[in-house]
N, C-alpha and C positions, 0 to 999 in steps of 0.2 A: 465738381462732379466726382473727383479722387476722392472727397470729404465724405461725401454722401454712400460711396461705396463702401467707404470704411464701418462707416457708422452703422450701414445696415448689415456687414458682414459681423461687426461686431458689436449684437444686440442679442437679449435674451429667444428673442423671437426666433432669429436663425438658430441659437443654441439649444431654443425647443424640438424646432422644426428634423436639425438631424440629429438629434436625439429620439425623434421619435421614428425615425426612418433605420437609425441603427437599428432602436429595438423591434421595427417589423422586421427587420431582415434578418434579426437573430429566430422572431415569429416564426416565420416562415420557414428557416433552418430545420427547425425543430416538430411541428408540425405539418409540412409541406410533402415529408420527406420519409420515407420507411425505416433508410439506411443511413449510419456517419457518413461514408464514403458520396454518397450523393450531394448531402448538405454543404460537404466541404465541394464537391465539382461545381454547384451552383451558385454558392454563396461564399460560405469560410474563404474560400481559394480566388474567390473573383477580384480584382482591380478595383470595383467600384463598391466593396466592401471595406477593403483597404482604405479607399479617399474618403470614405465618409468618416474611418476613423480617425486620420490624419487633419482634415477641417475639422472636427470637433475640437481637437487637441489644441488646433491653430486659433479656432475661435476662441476657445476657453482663458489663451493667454492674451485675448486681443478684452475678454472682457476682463480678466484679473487689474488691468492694464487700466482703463476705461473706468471702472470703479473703485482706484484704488486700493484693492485687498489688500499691498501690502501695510497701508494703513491699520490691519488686523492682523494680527499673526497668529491667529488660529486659522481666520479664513482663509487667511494667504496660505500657510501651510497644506490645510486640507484641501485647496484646488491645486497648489503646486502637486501633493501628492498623483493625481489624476494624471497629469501630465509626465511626473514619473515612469508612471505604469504602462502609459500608452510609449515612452520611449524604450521600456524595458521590453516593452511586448513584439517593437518593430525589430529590435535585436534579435529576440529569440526568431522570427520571421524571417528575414531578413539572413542572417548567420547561425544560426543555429542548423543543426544536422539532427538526423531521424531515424532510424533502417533497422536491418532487422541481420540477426547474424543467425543462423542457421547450421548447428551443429548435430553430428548424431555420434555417438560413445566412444571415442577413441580418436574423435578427428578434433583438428586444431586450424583456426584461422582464426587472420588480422582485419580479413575483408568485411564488412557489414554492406549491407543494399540498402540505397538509398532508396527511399520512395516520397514521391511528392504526391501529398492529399489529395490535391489542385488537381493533378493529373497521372493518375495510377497507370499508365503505361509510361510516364518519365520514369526509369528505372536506371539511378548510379550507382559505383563505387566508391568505399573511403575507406582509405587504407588506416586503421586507428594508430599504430604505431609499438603493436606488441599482439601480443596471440593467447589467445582463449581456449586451453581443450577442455573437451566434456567428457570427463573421466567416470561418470557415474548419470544415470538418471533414476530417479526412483519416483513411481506414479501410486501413491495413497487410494487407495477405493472404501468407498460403503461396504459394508461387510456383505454377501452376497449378490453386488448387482457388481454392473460395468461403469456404474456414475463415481466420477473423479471426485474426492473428497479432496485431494490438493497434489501438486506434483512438484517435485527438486531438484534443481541443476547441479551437482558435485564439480567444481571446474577449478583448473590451474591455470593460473596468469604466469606468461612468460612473457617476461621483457630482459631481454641481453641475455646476463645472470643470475638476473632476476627473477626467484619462482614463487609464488606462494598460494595455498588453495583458497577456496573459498566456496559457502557454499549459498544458491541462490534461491530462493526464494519470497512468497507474499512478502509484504513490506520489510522486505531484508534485499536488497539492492546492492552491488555490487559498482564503487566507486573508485576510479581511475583515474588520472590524468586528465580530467575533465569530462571524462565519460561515464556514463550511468546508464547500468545493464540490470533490467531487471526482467523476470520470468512473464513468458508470454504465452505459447504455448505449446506442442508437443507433436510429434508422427504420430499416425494409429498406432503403428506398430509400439508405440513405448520404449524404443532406442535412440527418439532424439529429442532436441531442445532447441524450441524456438525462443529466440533474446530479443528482446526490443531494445537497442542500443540509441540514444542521446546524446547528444554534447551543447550544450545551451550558453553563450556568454551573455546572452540576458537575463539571467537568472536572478542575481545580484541585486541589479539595479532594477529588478520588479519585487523583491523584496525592500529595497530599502522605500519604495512609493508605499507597500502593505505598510510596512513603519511610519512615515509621514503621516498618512491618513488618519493610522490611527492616534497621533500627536493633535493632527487637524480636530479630530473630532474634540477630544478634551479639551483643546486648548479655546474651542471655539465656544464652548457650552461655559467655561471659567468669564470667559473677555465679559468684562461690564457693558461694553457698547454692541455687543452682538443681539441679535432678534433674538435667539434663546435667551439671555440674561432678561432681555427688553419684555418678553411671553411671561418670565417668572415674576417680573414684577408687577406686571397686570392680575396677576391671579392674589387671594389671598389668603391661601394657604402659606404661612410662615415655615422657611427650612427646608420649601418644596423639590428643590433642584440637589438637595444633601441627601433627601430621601432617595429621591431618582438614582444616583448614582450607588446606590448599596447593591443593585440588582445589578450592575455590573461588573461586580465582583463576587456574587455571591455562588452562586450556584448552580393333555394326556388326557383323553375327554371320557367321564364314564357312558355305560350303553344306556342307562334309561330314558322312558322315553320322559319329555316336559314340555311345554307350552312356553312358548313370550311370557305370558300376562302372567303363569306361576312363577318361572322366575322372577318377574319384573317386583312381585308379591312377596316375594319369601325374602329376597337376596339381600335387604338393604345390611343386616347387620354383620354376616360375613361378611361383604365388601367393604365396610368400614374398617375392617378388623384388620383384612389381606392390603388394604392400603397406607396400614401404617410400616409396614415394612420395608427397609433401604436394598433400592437397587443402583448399580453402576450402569451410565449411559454417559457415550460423547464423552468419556471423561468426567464425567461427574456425576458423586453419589447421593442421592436424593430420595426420597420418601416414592414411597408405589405413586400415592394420590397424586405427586407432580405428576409424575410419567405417563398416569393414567390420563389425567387431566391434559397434558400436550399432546397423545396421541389422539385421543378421542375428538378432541378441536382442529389435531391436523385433518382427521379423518372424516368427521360431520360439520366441521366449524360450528358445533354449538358445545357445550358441557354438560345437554340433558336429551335427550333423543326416545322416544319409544315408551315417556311414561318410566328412563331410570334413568342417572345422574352418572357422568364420568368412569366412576370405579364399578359402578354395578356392569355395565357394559362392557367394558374390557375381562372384567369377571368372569361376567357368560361366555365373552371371546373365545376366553382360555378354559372354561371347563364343559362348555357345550359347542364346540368350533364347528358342527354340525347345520347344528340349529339356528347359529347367529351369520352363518354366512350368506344365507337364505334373508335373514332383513337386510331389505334397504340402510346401508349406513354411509356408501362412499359419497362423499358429496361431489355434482359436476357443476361446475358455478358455468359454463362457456353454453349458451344458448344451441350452437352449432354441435357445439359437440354432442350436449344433448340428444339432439334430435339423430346424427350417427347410431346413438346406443340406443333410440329410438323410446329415451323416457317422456311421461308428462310430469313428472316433479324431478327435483332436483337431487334425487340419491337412489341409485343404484346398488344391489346386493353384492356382494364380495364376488359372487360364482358368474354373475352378468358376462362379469372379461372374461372368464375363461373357457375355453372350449374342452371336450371330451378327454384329450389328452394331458389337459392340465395347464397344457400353453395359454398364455395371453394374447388373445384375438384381434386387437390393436398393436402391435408389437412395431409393424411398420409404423405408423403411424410416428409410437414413439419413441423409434430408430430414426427416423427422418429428424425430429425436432431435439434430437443429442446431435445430431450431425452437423445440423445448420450454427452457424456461427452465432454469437448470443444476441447481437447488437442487430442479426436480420432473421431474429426467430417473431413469427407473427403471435398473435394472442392466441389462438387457437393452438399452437405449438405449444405454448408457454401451458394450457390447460391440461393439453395430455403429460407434459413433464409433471404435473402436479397430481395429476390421477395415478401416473404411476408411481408416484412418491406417498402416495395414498394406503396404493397398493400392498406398497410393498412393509408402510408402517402396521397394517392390516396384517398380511402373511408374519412379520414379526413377533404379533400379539399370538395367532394362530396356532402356531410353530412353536411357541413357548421360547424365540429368539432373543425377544426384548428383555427377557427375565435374566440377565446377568446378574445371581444375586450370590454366588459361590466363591468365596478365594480358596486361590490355591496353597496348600500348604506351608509352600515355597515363595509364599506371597509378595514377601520382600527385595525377591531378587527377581522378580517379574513384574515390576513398576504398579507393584497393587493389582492388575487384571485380577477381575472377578469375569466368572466364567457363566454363561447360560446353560439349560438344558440338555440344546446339541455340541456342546463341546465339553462335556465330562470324560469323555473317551482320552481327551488328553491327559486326563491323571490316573492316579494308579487305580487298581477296578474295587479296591476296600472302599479309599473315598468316592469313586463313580458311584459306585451300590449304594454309600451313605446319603449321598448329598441325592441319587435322583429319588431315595424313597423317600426324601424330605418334599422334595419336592411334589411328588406323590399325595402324599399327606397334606399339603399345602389344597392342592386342586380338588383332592376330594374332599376336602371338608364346604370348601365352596360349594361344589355339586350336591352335596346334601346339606348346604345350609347349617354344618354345624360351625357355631361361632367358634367353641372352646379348641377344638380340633385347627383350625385356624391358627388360633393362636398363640397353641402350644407349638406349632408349625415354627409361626414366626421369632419365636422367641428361641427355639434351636439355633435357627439361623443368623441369627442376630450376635448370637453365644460365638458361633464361629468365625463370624465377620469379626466381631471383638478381636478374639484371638490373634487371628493372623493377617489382619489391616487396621488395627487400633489406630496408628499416625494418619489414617486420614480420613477417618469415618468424623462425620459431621457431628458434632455436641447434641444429645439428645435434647435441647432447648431448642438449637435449630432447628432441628428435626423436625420438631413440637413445632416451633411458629412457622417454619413452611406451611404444614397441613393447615395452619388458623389463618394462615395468610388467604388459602385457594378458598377456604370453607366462608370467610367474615366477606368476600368479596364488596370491598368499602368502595374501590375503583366504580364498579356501575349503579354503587348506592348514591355514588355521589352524581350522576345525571340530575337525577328528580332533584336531590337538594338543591346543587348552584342554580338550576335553572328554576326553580322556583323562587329560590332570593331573592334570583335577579331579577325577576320576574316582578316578583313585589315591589323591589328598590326600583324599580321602573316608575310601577303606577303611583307610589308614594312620591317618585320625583317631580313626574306631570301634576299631580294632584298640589305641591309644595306652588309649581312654577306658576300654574295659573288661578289658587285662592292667595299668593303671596303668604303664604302663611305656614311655619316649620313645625315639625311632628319629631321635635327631642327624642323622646322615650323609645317613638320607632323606630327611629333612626337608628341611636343605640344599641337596639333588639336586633336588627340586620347585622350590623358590625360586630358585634359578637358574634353571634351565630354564622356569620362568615368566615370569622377567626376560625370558629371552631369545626366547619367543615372544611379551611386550608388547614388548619391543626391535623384531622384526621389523612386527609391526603397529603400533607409530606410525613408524617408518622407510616405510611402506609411504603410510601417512595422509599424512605431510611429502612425499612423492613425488607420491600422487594431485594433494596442495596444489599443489607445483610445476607442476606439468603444466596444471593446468584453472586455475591465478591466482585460487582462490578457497578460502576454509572449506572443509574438505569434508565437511557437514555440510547442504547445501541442497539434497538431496532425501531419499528414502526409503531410500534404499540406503545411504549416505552417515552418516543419521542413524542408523540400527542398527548399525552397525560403531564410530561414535564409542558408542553404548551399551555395547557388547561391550568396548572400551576400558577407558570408565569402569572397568564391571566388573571385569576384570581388574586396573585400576590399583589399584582399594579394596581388594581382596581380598589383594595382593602387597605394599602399602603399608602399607595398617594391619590386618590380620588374620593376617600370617602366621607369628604365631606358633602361632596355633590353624589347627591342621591341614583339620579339619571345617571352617570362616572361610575358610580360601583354600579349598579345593578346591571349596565353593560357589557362591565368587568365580569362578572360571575356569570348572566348567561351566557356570555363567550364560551367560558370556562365547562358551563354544562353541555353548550354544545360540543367543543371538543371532542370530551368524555362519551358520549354519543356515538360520536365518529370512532374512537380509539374501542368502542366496543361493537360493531358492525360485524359483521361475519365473514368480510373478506381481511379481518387483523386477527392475528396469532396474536393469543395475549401471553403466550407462556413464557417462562422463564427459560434460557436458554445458554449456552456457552457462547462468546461472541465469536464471529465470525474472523480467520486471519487476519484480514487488511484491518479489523476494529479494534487489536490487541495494541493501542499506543495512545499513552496520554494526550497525543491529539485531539481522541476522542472526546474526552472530560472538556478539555476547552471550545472544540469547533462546535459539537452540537448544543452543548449548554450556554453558547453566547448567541447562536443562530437561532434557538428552539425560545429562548430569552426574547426575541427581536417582534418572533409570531405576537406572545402576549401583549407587547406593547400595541403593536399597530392592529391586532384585533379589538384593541381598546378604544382604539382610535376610529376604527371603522363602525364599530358598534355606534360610539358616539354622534360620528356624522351621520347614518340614520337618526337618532334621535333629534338630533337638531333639524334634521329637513321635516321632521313631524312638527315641531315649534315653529319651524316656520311657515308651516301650512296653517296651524292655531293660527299663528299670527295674521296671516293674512284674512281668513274668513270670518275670525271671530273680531278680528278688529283689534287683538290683546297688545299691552306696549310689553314686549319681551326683549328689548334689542340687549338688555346688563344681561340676562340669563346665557341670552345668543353667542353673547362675545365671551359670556365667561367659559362655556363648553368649546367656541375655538379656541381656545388659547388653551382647554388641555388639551385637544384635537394636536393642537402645533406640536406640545411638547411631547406627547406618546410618540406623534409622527416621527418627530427629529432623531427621539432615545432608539426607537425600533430603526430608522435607516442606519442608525449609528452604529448598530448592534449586528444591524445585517451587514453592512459592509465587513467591518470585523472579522465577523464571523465566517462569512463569504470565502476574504481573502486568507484565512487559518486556514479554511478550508483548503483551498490551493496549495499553501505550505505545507500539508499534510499530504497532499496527491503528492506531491514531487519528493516526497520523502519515504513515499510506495511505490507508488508507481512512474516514480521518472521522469516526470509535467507534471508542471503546476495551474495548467490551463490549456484542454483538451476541446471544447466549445462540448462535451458532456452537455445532456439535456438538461441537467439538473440543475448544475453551475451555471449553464448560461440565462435558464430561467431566472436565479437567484440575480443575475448581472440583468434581466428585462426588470424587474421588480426594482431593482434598487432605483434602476433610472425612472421606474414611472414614479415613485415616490419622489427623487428629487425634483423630479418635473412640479410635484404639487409641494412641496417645500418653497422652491421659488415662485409659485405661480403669485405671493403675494408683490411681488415686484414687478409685476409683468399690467401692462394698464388692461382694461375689461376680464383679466382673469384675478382680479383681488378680492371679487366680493366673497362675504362671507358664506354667504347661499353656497355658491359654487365650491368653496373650499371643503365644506361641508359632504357635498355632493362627490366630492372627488375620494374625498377620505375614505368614503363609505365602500367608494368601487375599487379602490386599488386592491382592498384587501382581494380583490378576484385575483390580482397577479398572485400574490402569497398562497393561496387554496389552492392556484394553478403550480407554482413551485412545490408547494408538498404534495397535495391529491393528486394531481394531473400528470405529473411525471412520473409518481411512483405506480399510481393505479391504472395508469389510462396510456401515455406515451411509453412508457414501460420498456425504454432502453439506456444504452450505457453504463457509465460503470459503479453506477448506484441501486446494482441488485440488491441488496442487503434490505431496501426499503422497499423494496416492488410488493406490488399487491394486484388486487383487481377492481375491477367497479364496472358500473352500470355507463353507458356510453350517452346516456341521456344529464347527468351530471357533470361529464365532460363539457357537453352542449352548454348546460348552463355558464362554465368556466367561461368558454371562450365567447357568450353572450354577454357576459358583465364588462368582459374586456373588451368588448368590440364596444359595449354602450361608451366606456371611458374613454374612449381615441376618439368616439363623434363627438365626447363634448370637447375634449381638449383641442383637436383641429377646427371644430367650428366658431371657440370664443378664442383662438389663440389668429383665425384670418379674421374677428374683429376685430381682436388687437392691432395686427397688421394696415386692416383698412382705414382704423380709424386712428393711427399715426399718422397714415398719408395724407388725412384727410384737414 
């Protein structure tokens, strides 16, 4: 009886079963729930979240045990890892401390408050063992609103006779004696400073499991006798697993009167003219047409609006502010909100918000949703923060704000600041007179459409930027390939392409699979012409690099197109011998591209964000955004093979060598992309806790990443598992999981839309969301109902 309890405690089946119970309970966490603080009262914080993690852990060593892992020391390695992780995570749980210390400008405490997730009226003390004063605070804004651009703690540690300052801010943490203080957040008033203080001794030893893992993985894909090695040899492509592993290392208005349609008619070639001209924004100097281009997008989310293009628009902005406030340009993507300003389409005129006296006639509104905390601002909050941020990009164009295009003579000892329109008052009234009748000259040449006037404008101004900011004015090359970069837009030329390739490489692979018969020369004609639309898009990505001095890679737009990439590289790399393999590859790739151009993604080039200024960056999303390619490769594939398998059945065709050869690359995309995602997952973590102070928050975003990983290993092992090996079903599985993945990136950033992955938040259609959690609901009925045949039909 003791035999038989063992055997079924430690069996794949139990190891499916609360694995999949884990990850509804992370589900549910995460969707169930509005706020952090709930997920953790209901779930993070319960007992019987705990046990299931603690049986998983139990079982995992009772199957290491059972199957001899250590007979493999990759595999051993890589599930020792696991159980690492879950002992490093019960420490930090268990002994680890959390709380918040609470200063305002001149006061000094040792005290922090304790608060438990679990139960937000448990409320302790811990005395850390030295004292923190807050000697300074100083709160960053937007130039004209009350929106916090960033805020800094100034503070001195004393311990004994011990003093020294330090100053606290985004990913710059303050580390102690075991404790890690990093900035949280702030009084209205702007005299104090909230700390989120830490002290973790599991910290360690969840790092050294992130280590293991990733030994586990390489070591397990090397081992001659492992299923990976066993997958490469079935396949016959030569050198295949050498290939595989390279992507894991690699990478002033005048009066007359005018019409819309006459400007729309006259304007293009001024505004060509007035957009080559360098203005300073956010710290960085750039061409009009970028500025133009990112405002116009934040402001319409499109780059052509009204029958004119980007610069013409902003153009009229600035020299008809009259005229253009009156068209419809603010876009309101929130259905609700909508219907408040009471439109039938989706953009509203600049004057809509504002009443008589000039005020903004939603003001409550969007004073309530600055107010509310971020993690329980609803969608509708989140739309008016974005109309006023609309607004206000609008009123800057209006205003002649945006236009910081003046330095100061003194340039050098005022960190570069170039000055806009309404701030020439700060210099002496020779250069104020010069610089605004430049500016002058600038607007009315646009108003009347003279190009030359324009230009001769620009080229003043340009004379003077020379002058007195030479060290940091952009290389007129850059300058130039910016503008070619916005104008060649190869990024949505490349839709139609990949997805036409793939498209072909589809019907030529069906077409190979069922006359048995290969089409060389077309073959060939694809793969090239694949190369050379991945040629243009990383040509395009090395460009974007160039141009913005960073990854490009740190934000949403950014991160889908390095997806699209991947995809493509996998697919053109190591799949293209099999036709159906790349053409997968590539419409993947198209579809991405697709998505990354929708009109709820900023495509602009941009300064990154504080928390994204650390080579973290470079490795967490380039190994994570890596992982999507693969396993979109993979899923693609597994549709395709459930279409063969349908031939196969109706038409009677013998397909079984095609069938197994497309799982066997099914297996190994799968394996490279969990491998990748893990990785990448747990960098991520190491990255949080080197900002923000944790390395593991149950964050939506991360723990989706940890539901994904587990459903993927769930279909990794399902070949080991009796009634869930067939090929059909593997097939079938492959195809669905990628719903966790689109739910990891779409669903979090666009639709769940909390925690501390603002940076990627967007918006979307709620009907797409539907679709997410339908594919994942279809994948849990088939895994629960062939994993209790597996069950029954053990017993039986």
């Amino acid at each position: 009886m003791l035999k038989r309890f063992f055997d079924l405690l430690f069996s794949l089946q139990v190891t499916v079963i609360f694995a999949l119970l884990y990850m509804f309970a992370q589900i549910y966490a995460t969707l169930g729930f509005a706020s952090d603080s709930d997920a953790w009262l209901y779930v993070y914080g319960r007992g019987w979240f705990e046990a299931i993690q603690w049986i998983l852990a139990i079982n995992l060593i009772g199957i290491m045990y059972k199957y001899k892992t250590y007979n493999k020391k990759g595999i051993f390695i890589l599930h020792l890892s696991i159980i690492v992780i879950f002992i490093g995570a019960g420490i930090t749980r268990y002994f680890g401390k959390e709380g918040v210390l609470h200063l305002r400008v001149g006061e000094t405490s040792s005290v922090i408050m304790l608060q438990n997730k679990a139960n937000p009226a448990d409320v302790g003390v811990l005395d850390m063992g030295f004292k923190v004063k807050l000697d300074k605070f100083v709160m960053h804004k937007y130039p004209g609103s009350t929106q916090p651009s960033s805020y800094d703690s100034y503070v001195t540690v004393i311990d004994g006779n011990k003093t020294f300052p330090y100053h606290i801010y985004m990913n710059h943490i303050l580390v102690y004696k075991g404790f890690r203080i990093y900035q949280m957040a702030y009084d209205p008033d702007e005299k104090g400073s909230i700390l989120l203080v830490g002290k973790d001794p599991g910290m360690w030893v969840t790092y050294l499991g992130y280590i293991l893992m990733t030994i586990g993985f390489l070591m397990s894909m090397f081992e001659r006798k492992s299923r990976f090695q066993a997958t490469v040899k079935k396949l016959r492509q030569s050198g295949l697993f050498a290939l595989f592993m390279i992507l894991g290392f690699a990478f002033m208005a005048p009066s007359q009167a005018i019409s819309i349609d006459e400007f729309a008619k006259n304007s293009k070639g001024v505004s060509e003219e007035f957009a080559k001209g360098l203005v300073q924004f956010n710290g960085r100097i750039k061409p009009l047409d970028s500025l133009n281009l990112d405002f116009i997008h934040k402001i319409t989310k499109k780059a052509k609006l009204h029958g004119m293009d980007y610069n013409q628009l902003v153009a009229g902005m600035l020299a008809y502010p009259s005229l253009f406030e009156n068209l419809p340009m603010i876009y309101v993507g929130h259905p609700g909100v909508r219907e408040t300003l009471g439109l039938k389409t989706k953009y509203a005129s600049y004057k809509e918000f504002f009443n008589d006296m000039g005020q903004i006639k939603y003001m409550k509104q969007i004073d309530l949703a600055m107010q509310t905390p971020d993690r329980e601002r609803t969608k509708v909050q989140r739309e008016w923060l974005k109309i006023n941020e609309r607004l206000y990009v609008a009123y800057m164009i209006y205003s002649g704000k945006a236009f910081a295009m003046f330095p100061s003579p003194n340039a050098k000892n005022e960190n570069y600041k170039w000055y806009a329109i309404d701030e020439l008052n700060k210099l002496d009234p020779l250069t104020h007179r010069f610089y605004f009748n430049l500016f002058k000259q600038l607007v009315e040449g646009i108003a009347t459409f003279d190009v030359n006037k324009v230009k001769e404008a620009n080229k003043k101004i340009y004379k003077i930027q020379q002058e007195y900011s030479a060290p940091v004015l952009p290389s007129k090359s850059r300058v130039e390939m910016e503008i070619k970069y916005n104008h060649m837009k190869i990024f949505p030329s490349l839709i139609g392409i990949y997805s036409t390739l793939g498209l072909i490489a589809i019907l030529i692979g069906f077409f190979e699979v069922l006359r048995t018969k290969k089409l060389p020369k077309i073959e060939l004609t694809l793969v090239v012409l694949g190369w050379i639309a991945l040629g243009l898009h990383t040509a395009n990505m090395m460009l974007r690099w160039y141009i913005s001095g960073h990854a490009p890679w740190s934000n949403a737009y950014e991160s889908i197109i390095f997806i699209a990439w991947g995809s493509a590289f996998a697919s053109l790399m190591f799949f293209k011998r099999s036709m159906l393999a790349l053409g997968a590859g590539l419409f993947m790739a198209g579809m991405f591209m697709m998505v990354a151009h929708l009109n709820n993604i900023d495509p602009q080039i941009t300064n990154m964000v504080p928390v994204l200024k650390s080579y973290w960056l470079l490795i967490h999303v380039a190994v994570i955004t890596s992982s999507y390619g693969f396993l979109a490769v993979g899923g693609m594939l597994g549709l395709l093979n459930m279409v063969l398998f349908a031939v196969r059945r109706f038409k009677g065709m013998d397909l079984e060598f095609q069938i197994k050869e497309i799982n066997n690359i099914i297996y190994l995309s799968l394996y490279i992309g969990l491998a990748l995602l893990s990785v990448g997952t747990f960098l991520g973590g190491v990255w949080a806790n080197e900002s923000w102070g944790r390395y593991w928050s149950w964050d939506p975003k991360e723990t989706w990443s940890l539901i994904t990983m587990i459903a993927y290993a769930i279909v990794i092992h399902s070949k080991m598992i009796p009634k869930m090996k067939g090929e059909f079903l593997f097939s079938v599985l492959a195809f669905l999981s990628f719903f966790f993945v689109l739910m990891t990136y779409f669903g979090v950033n666009f639709y769940i839309a909390q925690g501390l992955h603002a940076y990627g938040r967007g918006e979307g259609d709620a009907t797409w969301f539907n679709v997410l959690k339908a594919g994942i609901g279809v994948w849990t009925m088939i895994v629960v109902a062939t994993l209790t045949m597996a069950i029954t039909h053990k017993k039986k």
